[in-house]
N, C-alpha and C positions, 0 to 999 in steps of 0.2 A: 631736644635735650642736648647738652653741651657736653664736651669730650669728659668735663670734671666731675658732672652727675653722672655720666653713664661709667665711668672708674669707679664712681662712690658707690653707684647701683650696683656692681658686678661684685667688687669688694664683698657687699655682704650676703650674695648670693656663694661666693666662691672665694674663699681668705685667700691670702697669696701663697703661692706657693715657691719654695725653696727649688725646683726641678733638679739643677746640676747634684742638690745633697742627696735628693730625691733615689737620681737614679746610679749615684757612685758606690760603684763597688769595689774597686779596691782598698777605699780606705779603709771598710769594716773588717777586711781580714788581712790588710798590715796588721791591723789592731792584733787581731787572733794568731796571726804569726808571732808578734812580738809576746803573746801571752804563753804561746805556746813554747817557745823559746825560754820564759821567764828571765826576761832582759831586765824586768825593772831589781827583781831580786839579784840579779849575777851583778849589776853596778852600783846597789845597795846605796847608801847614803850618799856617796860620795860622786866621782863620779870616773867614768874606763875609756882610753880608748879604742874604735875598734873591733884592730887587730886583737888587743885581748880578750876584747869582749865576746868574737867570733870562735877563736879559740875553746874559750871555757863554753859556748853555745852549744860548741859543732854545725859551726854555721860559715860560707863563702866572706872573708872579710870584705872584700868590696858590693857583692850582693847585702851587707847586713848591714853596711854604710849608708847605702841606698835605700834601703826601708828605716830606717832611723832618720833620716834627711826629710824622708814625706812625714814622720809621725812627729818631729820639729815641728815641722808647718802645723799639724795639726796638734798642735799644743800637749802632748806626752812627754815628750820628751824636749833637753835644749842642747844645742851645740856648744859646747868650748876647745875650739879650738880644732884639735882630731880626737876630740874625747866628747863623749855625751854622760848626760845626767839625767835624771827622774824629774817631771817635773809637780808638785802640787796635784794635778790633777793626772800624771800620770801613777800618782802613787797604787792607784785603786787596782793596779794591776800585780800590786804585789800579791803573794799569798796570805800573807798573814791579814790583810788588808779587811776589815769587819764586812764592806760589802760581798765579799765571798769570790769575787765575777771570773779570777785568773781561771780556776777550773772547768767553769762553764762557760768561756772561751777560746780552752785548752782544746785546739782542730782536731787533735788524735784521746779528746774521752769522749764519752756518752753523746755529750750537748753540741760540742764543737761538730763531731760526726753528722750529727741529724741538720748543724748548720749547712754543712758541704748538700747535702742532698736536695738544698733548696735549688741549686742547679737544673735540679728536674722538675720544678716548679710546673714548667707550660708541659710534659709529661702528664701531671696530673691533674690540673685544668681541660684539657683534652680529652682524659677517658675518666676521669673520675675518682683513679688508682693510686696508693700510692709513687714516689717518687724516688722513696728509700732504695727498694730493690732494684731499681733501674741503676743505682749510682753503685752501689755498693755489692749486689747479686743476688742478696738473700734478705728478706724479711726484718725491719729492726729489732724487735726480741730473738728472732734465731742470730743473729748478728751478733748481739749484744752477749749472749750467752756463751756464744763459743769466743770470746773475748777478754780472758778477766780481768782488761783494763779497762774497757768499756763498762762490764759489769761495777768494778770501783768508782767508776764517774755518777755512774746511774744512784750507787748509793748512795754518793757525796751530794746530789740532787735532790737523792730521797729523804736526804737527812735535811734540807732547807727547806723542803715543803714541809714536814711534820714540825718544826718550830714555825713556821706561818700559819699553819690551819692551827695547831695547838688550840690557842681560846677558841675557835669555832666548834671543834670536835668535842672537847674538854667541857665547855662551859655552859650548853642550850640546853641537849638533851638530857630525860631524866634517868642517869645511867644507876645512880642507887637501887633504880627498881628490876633492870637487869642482871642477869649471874652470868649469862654466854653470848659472846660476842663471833662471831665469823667475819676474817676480816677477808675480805674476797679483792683478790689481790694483790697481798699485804704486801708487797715489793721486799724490801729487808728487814723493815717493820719498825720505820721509824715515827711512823703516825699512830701505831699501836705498842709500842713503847711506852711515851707520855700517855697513851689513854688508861693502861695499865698502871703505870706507875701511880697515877691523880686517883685509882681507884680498886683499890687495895683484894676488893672482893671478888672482881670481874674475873671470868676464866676466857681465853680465848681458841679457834680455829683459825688454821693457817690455809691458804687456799691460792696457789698458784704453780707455777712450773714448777715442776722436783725441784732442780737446778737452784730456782730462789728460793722455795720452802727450806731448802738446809741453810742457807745464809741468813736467812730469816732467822731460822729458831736457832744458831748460831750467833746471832746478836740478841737474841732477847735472852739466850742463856747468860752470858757474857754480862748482862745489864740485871740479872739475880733472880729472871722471868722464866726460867726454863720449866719450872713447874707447875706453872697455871697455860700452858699452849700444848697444843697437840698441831700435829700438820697432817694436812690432806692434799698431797699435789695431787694437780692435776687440771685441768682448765676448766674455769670457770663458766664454762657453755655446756659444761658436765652437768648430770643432777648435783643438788648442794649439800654438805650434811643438813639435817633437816630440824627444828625443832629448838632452835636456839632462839634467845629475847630478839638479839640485832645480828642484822647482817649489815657491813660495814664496807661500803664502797670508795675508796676516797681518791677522787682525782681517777675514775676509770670508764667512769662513762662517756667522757668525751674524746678517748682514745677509737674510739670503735663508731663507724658508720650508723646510719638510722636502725636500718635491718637487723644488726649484731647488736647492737645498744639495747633494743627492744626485746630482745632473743634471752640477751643477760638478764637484763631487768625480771624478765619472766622466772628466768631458774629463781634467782632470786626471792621473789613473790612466792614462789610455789613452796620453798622449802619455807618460808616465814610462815606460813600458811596465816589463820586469822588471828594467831597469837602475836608471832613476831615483827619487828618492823623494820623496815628498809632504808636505812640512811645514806645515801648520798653527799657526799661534800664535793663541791665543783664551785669556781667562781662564775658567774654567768655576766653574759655581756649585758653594761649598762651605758646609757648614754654618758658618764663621767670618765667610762675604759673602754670606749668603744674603738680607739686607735689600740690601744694593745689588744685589745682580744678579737680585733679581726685579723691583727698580725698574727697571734697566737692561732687563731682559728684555722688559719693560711698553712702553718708550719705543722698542724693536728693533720690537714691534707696530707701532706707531702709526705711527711714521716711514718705514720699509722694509715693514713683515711679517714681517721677522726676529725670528730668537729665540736667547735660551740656554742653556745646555747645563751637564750636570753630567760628569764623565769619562764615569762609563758609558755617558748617551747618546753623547757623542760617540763612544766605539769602538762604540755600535752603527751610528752612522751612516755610518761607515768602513768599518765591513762590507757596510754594504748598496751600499756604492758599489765592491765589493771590493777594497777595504785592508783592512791588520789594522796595528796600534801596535808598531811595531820598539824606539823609543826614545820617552821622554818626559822633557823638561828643562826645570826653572824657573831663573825668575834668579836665586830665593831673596833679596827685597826682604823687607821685615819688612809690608808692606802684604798685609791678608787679600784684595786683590784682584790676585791673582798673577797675571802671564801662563804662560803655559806653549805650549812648542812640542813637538806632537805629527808625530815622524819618522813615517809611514806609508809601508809596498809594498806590492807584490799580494801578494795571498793566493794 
């Protein structure tokens, strides 16, 4: 075989790979400094040098020069002179920006935090563990709690996922034929919000740490819902209220290891007993998002111990918690990173 076939031959065992973008790190969080900083907002249309720009930052002007010089190269930003500018594609790091990203690459909220902790990455490749506690001291929910900046980020989070699952959650299941809903985990209760508001009749259950149960029903009052929820903190490895149509898991199951995953599922199951059903919404990994969601999967490690899931583990893991998949409904988004809500009963 000649040097040309065996290139051609390897090529399609193995596409090329970019290595040096592969393994740089620092340009991912100039980026996140520069977001953190909110540089593209402080030099607005226009464009600052700078000294001023460091000033209104609170930021070293020759250190802020220096990371604006590499984020040039990397096309964010452009030089004029001793002033810089925004550039086209550095716009996305404004705030107001429709793809959302300045906050959740903001190092000091929720998402930026759990970025830094990938540091501890081979930490938890090594014993199994998270990587959070290692970096930070304490556990990312006790973290995040005693924080209520980080708590703010979490909701600004939680409010982008509950307009992404929307049609999934909203749209498959037969929720006319339900009256009570437990949302088991309901974070600040942005995913139970829209499911409330699209369904006039539904009463709900709140079901997480004290701490977020009041922010919780704290925004759903606020949104005209404070009369159809009641709140039950308290962890959801606890028995469940019991006796409700649906229990309502969204985006929690792949926060939590095999063992715990199984553990919940089960509370879960036990309180549905053979009337109620078990909904899960998680996007599972498929061959079209199999680079994000084994990154995603990677970052579930390190931060929780959590992991992700392809369909079939998931119905294995609904098995072992005895469920089996009644119904399964996507929102049908053109994004290869679908949610999907998986109806489970007993088996």
């Amino acid at each position: 075989m000649s040097t040309t076939e065996h290139s051609a031959a390897g090529s399609e065992e193995a596409p090329a790979v970019n290595f040096p973008a592969l393994t740089d790190v620092v340009t991912p969080f100039a980026v996140r400094c520069a977001a953190t900083l909110r540089l593209a907002d402080l030099i607005g249309a226009g464009s600052r040098d700078a000294a001023a720009l460091a000033e209104s930052a609170g930021a070293d002007p020759a250190a802020l020069a220096r990371l604006l010089d590499h984020l040039c190269v990397a096309g964010l930003f452009a030089a004029d002179g001793d002033s810089y500018r925004v550039t086209a594609a550095g716009a996305v790091l404004r705030e107001d920006h429709p793809a959302g990203l300045r906050a959740t690459l903001d190092l000091e909220t929720f998402v930026g935090r759990s970025d830094s902790s990938c540091a501890n990455l081979l930490h938890s490749v090594r014993t199994g563990e998270p990587g959070y506690q290692k970096t930070f001291g304490a556990p990312l929910w006790t973290d995040t709690v005693a924080h209520p900046e980080l708590v703010t980020g979490f909701e600004h989070l939680h409010e982008m996922f509950g307009a992404w699952s929307e049609p999934t959650v909203t749209g498959g299941f037969d929720w006319a034929s339900a009256k009570q809903v437990v949302d088991v985990g309901c974070g600040h209760g942005a995913v139970l919000r829209r499911l409330l508001l699209a369904f006039g009749h539904l009463r709900a259950t709140l079901v997480d740490l004290p701490e977020i149960v009041a922010r919780a029903e704290q925004s759903l009052g606020e949104a005209g819902l404070g009369d159809r929820v009641s709140g039950a903190p308290g962890s959801y490895f606890d028995p469940l209220p019991e006796g409700a149509d649906a229990y309502l898991l969204s985006l929690i199951v792949h926060q939590e290891p095999h063992e715990r995953a199984v553990a919940l599922l089960r509370r879960c199951a036990d309180a549905a007993g053979s009337h109620g059903t078990v909904l899960v919404m998680q996007a599972p990994v498929t061959p079209a998002n199999r680079f994000a969601m084994t990154a995603l999967d990677l970052r579930m490690l390190v931060t929780v111990g959590g992991r992700e899931r392809t369909v079939d583990q998931y119905r294995d893991l609904f098995a072992e918690a005895g469920l089996r998949i009644a119904g399964q409904y996507a929102g049908g988004s053109e994004s290869p990173v679908d949610p999907v809500l998986f109806a489970c009963v007993a088996n």
